[in-house]
C-alpha positions as CSV (number, residue, x, y, z in Angstrom):
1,X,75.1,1.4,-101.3
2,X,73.8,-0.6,-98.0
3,X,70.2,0.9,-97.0
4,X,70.2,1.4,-93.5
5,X,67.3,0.6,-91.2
6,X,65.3,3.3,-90.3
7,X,65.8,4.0,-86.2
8,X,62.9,3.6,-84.1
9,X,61.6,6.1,-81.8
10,X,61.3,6.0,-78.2
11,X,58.1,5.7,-76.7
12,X,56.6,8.6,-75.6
13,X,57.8,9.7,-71.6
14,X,54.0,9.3,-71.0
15,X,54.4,5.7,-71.7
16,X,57.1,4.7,-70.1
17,X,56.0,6.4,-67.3
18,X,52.7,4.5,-67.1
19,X,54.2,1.3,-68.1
20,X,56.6,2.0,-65.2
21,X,53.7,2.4,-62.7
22,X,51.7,-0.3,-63.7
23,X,55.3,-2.4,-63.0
24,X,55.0,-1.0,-59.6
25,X,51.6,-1.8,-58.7
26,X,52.1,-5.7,-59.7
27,X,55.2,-5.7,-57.7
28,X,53.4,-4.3,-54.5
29,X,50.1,-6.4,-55.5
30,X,52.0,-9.7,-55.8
31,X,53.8,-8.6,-52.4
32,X,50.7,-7.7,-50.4
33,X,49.0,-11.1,-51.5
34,X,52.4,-13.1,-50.6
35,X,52.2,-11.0,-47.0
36,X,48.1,-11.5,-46.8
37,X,48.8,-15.6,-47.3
38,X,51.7,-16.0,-45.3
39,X,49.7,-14.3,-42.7
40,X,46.7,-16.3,-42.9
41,X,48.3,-19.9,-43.2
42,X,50.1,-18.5,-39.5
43,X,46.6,-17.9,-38.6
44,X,45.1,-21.2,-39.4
45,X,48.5,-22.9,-37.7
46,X,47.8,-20.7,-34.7
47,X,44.1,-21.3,-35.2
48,X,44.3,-24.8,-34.8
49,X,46.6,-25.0,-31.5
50,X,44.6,-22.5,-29.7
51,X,41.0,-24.5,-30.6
52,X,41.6,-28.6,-30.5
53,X,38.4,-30.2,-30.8
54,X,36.6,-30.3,-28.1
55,X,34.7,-33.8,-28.8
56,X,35.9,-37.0,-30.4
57,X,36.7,-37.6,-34.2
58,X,34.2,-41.1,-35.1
59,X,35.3,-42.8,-38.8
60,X,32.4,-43.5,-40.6
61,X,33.7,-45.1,-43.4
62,X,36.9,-43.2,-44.7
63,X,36.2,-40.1,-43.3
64,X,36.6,-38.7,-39.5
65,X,33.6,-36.6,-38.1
66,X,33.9,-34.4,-35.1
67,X,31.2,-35.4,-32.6
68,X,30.7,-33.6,-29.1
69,X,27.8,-35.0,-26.6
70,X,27.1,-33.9,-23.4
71,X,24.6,-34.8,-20.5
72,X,22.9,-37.9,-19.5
73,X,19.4,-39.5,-20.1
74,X,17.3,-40.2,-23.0
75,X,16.2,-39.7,-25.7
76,X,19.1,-37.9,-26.5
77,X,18.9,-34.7,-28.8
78,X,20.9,-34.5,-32.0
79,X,21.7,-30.9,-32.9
80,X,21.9,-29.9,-37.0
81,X,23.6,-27.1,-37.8
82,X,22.8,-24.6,-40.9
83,X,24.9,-24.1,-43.7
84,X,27.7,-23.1,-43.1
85,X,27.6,-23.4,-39.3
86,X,30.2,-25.8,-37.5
87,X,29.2,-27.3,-34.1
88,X,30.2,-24.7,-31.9
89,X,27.1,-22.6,-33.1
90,X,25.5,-24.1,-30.5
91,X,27.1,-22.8,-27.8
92,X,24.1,-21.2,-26.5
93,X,22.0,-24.2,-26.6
94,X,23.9,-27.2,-25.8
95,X,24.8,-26.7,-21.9
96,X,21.4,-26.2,-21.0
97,X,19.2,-28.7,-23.3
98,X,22.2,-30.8,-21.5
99,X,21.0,-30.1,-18.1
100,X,17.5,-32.0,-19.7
101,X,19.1,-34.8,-21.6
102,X,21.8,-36.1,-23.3
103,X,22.6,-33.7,-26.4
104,X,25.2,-34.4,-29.4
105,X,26.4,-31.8,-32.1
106,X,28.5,-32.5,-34.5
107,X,30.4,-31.0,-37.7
108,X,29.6,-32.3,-41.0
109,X,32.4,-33.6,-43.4
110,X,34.6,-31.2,-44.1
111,X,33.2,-28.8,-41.8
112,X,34.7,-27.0,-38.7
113,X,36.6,-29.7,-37.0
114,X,35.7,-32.8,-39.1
115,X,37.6,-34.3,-41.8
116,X,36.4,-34.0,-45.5
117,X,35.0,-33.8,-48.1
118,X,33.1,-36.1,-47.7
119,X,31.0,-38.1,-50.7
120,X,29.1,-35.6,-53.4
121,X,26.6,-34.5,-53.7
122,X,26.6,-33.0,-50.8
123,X,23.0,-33.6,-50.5
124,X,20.6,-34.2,-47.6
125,X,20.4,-37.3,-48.1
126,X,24.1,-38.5,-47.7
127,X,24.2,-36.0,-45.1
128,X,21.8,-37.8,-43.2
129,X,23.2,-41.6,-44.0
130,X,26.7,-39.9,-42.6
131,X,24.9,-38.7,-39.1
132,X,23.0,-42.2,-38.9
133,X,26.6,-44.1,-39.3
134,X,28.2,-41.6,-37.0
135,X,25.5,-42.1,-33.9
136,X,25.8,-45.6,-34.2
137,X,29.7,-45.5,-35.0
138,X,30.0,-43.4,-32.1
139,X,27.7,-45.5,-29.4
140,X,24.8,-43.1,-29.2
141,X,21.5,-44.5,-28.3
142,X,18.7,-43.7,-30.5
143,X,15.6,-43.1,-31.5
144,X,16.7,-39.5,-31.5
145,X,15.1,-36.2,-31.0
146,X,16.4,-33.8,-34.1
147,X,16.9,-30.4,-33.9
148,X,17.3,-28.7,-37.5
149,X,18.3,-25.1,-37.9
150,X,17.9,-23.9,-41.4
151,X,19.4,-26.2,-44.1
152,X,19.7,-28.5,-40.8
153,X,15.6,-29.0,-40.9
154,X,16.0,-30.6,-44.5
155,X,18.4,-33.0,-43.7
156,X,16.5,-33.9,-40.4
157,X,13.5,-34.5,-42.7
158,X,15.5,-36.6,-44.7
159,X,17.0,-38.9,-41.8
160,X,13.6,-39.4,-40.5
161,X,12.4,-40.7,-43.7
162,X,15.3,-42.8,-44.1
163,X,15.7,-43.8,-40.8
164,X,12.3,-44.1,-38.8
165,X,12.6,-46.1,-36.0
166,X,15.5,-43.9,-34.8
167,X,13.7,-40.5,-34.6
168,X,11.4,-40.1,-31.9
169,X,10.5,-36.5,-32.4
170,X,12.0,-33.3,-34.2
171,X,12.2,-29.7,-33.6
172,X,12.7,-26.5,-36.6
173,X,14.2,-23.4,-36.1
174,X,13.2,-20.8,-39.2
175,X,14.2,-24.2,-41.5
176,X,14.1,-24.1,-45.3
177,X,11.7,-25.2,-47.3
178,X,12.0,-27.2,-50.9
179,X,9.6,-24.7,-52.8
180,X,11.4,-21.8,-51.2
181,X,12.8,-20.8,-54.1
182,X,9.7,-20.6,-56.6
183,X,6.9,-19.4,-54.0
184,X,9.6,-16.2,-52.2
185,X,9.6,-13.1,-53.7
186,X,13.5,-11.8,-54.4
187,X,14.7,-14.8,-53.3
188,X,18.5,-15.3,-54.2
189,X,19.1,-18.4,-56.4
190,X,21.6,-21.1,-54.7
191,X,24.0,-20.9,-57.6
192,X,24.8,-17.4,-57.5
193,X,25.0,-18.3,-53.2
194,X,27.5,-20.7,-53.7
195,X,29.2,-18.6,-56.3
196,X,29.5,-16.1,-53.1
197,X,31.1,-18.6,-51.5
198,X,33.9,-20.2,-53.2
199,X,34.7,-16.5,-54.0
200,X,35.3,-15.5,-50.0
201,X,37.2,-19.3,-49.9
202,X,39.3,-17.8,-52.8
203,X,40.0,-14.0,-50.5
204,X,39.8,-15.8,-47.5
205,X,43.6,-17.1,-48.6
206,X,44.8,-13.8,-48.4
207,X,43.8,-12.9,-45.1
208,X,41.2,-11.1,-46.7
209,X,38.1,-12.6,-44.2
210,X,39.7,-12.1,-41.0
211,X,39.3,-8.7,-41.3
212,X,35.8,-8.9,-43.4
213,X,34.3,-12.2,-42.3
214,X,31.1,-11.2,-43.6
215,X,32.2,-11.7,-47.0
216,X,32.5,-15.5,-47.0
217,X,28.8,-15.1,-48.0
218,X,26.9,-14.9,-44.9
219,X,24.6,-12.6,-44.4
220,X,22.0,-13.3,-41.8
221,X,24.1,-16.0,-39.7
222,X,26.9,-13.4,-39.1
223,X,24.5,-11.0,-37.9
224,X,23.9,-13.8,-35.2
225,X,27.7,-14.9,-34.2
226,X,27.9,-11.7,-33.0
227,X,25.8,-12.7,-30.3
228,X,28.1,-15.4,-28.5
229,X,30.5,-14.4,-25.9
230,X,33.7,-12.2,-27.7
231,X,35.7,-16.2,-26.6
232,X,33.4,-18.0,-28.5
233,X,33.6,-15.6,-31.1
234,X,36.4,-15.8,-32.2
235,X,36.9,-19.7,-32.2
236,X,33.7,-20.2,-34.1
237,X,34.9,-17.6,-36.7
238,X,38.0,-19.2,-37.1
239,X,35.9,-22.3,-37.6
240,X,33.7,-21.2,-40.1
241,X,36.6,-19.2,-42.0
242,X,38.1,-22.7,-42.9
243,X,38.7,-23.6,-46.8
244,X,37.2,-27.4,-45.7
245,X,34.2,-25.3,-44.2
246,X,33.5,-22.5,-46.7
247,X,33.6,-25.6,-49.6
248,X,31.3,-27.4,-47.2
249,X,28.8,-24.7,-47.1
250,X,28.8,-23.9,-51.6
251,X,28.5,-27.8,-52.0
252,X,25.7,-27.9,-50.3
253,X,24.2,-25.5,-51.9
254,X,25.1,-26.9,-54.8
255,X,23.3,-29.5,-54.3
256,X,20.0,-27.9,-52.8
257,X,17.5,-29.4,-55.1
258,X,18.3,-33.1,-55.0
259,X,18.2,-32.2,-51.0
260,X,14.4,-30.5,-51.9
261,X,13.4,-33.4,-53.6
262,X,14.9,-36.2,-51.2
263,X,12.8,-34.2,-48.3
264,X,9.5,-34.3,-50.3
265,X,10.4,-37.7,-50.9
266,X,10.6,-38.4,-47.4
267,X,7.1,-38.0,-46.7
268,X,5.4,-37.2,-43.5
269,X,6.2,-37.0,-39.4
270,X,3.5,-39.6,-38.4
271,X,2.6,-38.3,-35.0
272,X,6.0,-37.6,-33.9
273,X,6.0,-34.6,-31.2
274,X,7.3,-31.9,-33.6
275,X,7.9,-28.1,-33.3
276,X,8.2,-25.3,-35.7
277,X,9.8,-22.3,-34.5
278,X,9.4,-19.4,-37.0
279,X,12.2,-16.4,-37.4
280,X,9.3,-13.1,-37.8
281,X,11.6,-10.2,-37.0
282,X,12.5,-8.7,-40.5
283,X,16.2,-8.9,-41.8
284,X,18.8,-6.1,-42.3
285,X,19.7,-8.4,-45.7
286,X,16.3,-7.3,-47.5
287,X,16.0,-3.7,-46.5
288,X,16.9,-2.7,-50.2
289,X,13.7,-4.4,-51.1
290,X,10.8,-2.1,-51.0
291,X,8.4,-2.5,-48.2
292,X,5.5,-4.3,-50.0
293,X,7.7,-7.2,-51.0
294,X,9.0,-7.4,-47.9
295,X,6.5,-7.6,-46.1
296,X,5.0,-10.3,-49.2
297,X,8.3,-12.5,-48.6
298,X,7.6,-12.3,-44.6
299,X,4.1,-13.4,-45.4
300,X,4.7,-16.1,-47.2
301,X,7.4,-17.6,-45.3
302,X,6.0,-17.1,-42.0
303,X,2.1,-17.7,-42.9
304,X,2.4,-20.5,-45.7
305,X,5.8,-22.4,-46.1
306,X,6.4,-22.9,-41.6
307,X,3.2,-24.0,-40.7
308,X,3.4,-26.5,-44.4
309,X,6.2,-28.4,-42.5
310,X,4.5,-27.9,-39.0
311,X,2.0,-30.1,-40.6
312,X,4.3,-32.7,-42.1
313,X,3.2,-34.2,-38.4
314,X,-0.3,-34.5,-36.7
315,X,1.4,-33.0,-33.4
316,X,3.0,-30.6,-35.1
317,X,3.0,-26.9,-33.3
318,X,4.1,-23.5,-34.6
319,X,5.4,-21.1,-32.6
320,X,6.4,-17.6,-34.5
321,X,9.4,-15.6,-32.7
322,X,8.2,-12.0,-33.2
323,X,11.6,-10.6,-31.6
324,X,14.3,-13.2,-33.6
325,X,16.0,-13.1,-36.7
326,X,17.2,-16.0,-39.1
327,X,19.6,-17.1,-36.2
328,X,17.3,-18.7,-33.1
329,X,19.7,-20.5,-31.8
330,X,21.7,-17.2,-31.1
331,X,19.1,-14.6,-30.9
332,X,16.1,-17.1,-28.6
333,X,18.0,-19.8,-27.1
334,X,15.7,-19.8,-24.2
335,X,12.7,-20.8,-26.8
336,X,14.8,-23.7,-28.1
337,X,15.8,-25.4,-25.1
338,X,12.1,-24.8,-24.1
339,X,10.9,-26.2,-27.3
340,X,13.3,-29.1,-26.9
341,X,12.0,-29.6,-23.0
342,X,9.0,-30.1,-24.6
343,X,9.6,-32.1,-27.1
344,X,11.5,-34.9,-24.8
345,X,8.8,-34.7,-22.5
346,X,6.5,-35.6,-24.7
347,X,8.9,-38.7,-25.9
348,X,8.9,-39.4,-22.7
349,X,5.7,-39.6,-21.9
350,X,5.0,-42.3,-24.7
351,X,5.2,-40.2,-27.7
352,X,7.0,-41.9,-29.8
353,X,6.1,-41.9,-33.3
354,X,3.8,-44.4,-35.2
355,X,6.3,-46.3,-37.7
């Protein structure tokens, strides 16, 4: 007699149901990300008809870098974005700091319009051998008057040091500082920034930061685009929404203390006209912090670590913006082209630095 094998039962309808349903919500998941990607890479196509670059594209050494001057005279005034800021960021400050002097922006490798990578680390200091090859690549005239905003100010720091004789004077807006990070209260640690960041690149595939762009990780700078003319807007978004730009931004981070300890290593100003201008209006970005350590983080930064790099230079100046955020540039570009003025006037006038 043949035993046969036992029958097995059906799952219960519960089961099947679920199983069913979780089937379903793949299916649509899958399809909503194939929709959100097809529509984004339209975007970018679209993107990059509608926006050509505006200056020229300068090889320096394997890689092209968008670089856009205007104006005429000297010494001309070479503008340094943040992180994560392409060129056009500058839209409020370039046309009239032209009507001074000449003035060049320009987008780092792999930023905005330029081509990239770009060599790693993404550190201050290749950053600033990259601008030095790209003036000279590109015809500019030096010594140059730097303008640093943010992450900008460490890497014109650095090309100073490195490159003396072709920086006649510099100019901060609210720019970091290498001890940052051990003297701020609550100050958020660059890894878990650039963690941020590659995570809106990841979303940003799907569409996802056309509709959110704050989540690619900004914070304070968005709060400033918003500022620029709705034209202007919208192209600078689309700049900054780039995979090449996003990865820009988190490998520069990345790399944040080598860039620290190349601009301590780069020493002082010498007596090159130099001004600080400080960010004092508090942020929407630490209102969860109670009001004591705001108010500590606001003292530090504005009272200790500005007027430490104001006096990197025996001419330094600081002047403290009571009515800007993070974002100068945006929020006071009538006190940068003023501080610039001054700055070239000074140049000018035979105040070059001592070598």
């Amino acid at each position: 007699m043949v035993d046969t094998p036992p029958t097995l039962a059906p799952p219960p309808r519960w089961r099947r149901r679920l199983a069913r349903i979780v089937l379903w919500l793949t299916g649509l998941a899958a399809l909503v990300g194939a929709l959100g990607a097809g529509w984004n890479a339209l975007g970018d196509r679209r993107d990059a008809r509608r926006w050509p670059p505006p200056g020229r594209l300068v090889d320096v050494g394997g890689t092209r870098l968008h670089l856009r001057c205007t104006g005429a005279g000297s010494p001309t005034v070479v503008l340094e974005a943040g992180r994560g800021n392409p060129a056009l960021g500058w839209a409020l400050v370039q046309p009239a700091a032209a009507r001074l002097t000449r003035v060049c922006s320009y987008d780092r490798a792999g930023s905005g319009h330029s081509e990239g990578p770009g060599r790693l680390p993404r550190s201050a200091g290749q950053i600033a051998i990259e601008l030095h090859a790209l003036l000279e690549r590109g015809g500019e005239q030096g010594p140059f008057v730097l303008v640093g905003h943010s992450f900008g100010g460490i890497i014109a720091r650095v090309f100073a040091g490195r490159f003396p004789g072709a920086t006649a004077g510099v100019v901060m807006l609210d720019a970091s500082h290498e001890d940052a990070r051990a003297r701020l209260p609550h100050q958020r640690p660059p890894e878990q920034l650039g963690r941020m960041i590659r995570i809106g690149r990841q979303v940003g595939r799907f569409g996802v930061l056309r509709l959110r762009p704050g989540l690619a990780g900004w914070d304070q700078e968005w709060a400033g685009f918003r500022r620029l003319p709705r034209a202007t807007l919208r192209e600078l978004t689309a700049l900054a929404l780039r995979p090449g730009t996003l990865e820009a931004a988190a490998a520069e981070v990345d790399a944040f203390a080598t860039s620290g300890a190349e601009a301590r290593a780069a020493g002082a100003l010498g007596d090159r006209p130099f001004i600080v201008l400080v960010a004092a209006r508090r942020q929407p970005d630490l209102a969860h912090l109670p009001a004591e350590a705001r108010e500590a983080y606001y003292r530090v930064w504005v009272e200790e670590l500005q007027p430490e790099l104001a006096r990197l230079s025996t001419r330094g100046t600081v002047r403290v913006l009571a009515d800007s955020g993070h974002s100068i540039h945006f929020e006071r570009p009538d006190a940068v082209v003023a501080a610039i003025d001054e700055v070239v006037r000074q140049v000018r006038a035979g105040g070059a630095a001592s070598r």
